[in-house]
C-alpha positions in Angstrom: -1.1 20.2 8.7 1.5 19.1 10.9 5.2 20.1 10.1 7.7 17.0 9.7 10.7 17.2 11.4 13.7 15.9 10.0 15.7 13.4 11.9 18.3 16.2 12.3 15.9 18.5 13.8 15.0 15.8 16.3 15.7 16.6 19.9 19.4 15.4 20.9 18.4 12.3 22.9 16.2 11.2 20.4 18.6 11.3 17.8 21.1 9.6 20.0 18.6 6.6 20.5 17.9 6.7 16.8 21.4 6.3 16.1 22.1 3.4 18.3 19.1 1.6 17.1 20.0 1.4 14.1 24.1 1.0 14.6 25.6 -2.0 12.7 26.5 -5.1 14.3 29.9 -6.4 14.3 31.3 -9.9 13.0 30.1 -11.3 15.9 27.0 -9.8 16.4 25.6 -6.8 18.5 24.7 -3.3 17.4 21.2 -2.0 17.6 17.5 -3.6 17.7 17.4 -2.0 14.1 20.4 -3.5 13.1 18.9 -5.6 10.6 16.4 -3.7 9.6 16.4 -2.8 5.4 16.6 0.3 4.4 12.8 0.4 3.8 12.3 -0.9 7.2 14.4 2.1 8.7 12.8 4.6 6.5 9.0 3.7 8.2 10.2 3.3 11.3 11.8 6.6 11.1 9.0 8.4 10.0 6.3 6.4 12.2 8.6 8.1 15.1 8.9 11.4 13.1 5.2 11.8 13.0 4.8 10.8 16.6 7.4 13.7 17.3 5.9 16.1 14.8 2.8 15.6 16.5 4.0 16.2 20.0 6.0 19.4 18.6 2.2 21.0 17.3 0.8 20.0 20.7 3.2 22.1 22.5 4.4 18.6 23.8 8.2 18.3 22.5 10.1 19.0 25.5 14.0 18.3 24.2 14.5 17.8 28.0 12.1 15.4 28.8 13.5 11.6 28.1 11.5 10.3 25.2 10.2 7.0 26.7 8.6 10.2 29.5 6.6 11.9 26.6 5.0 8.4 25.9 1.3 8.5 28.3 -1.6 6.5 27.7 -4.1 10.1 27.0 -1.2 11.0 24.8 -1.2 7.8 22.7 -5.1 7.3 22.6 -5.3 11.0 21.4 -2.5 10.5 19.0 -3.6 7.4 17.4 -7.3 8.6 17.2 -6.1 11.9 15.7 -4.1 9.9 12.9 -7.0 7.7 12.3 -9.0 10.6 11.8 -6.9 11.7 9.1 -6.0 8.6 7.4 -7.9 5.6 5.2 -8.3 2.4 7.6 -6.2 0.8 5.8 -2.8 3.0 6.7 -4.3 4.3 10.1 -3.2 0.8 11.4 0.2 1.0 10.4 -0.1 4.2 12.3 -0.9 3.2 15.7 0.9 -0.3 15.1 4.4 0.9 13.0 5.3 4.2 14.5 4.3 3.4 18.3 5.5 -0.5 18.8 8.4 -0.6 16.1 10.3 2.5 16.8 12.4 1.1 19.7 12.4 -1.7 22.3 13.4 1.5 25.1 9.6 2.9 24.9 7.8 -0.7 25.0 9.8 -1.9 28.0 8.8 1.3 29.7 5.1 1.2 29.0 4.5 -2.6 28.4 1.8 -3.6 26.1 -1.2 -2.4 28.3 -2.1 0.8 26.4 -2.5 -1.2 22.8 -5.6 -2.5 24.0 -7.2 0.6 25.0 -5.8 2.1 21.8 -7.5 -0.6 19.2 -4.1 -1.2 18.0 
């Protein structure tokens, strides 16, 4: 079983990324992409991520040095969504490979584009 790491436990720049994510707006608009998320919203996103970290942490992946949107690979993803599927009904391992890999920040799409959820299934 793979150990959850709380958000506080995350690796600095990850935290500071999470944090401006999800930063309010002002009157006149701004703050993060996850500004308007609900708190429901913040709380799958937020553990979609944590399991993606949790996972890279039991891999011997989690290197608190390494920018986040660098520990994103195609072989990483495709093994991490296929090892989630494995353990999870159908039903949730699509909000797997779909909620904690394309909603947890607009900073890891722009980085790897779209072109690994095809070979992923997702």
């Amino acid at each position: 079983m793979i150990r959850r790491l709380p958000i506080a436990d995350w690796p600095a720049r990850d935290r500071e990324l999470w944090n401006k994510a999800v930063e309010p707006g002002g009157l006149f608009g701004g703050g993060g992409t996850g500004a308007h998320w609900s708190a429901e919203t913040r709380v799958m996103v937020a553990r979609g991520y944590n399991a993606w970290l949790s996972w890279l942490a039991a891999k011997e992946l989690l290197d608190p040095d390494v920018e986040p949107v660098d520990r994103v690979t195609s072989e990483r993803v495709v093994t991490y969504i296929t090892e989630m599927r494995a353990g999870l009904a159908p039903i949730r391992s699509g909000a797997v490979s779909k909620g904690s890999m394309t909603r947890c920040g607009s900073w890891r799409r722009n980085r790897i584009g779209s072109g690994w959820r095809n070979s992923t299934g997702a």
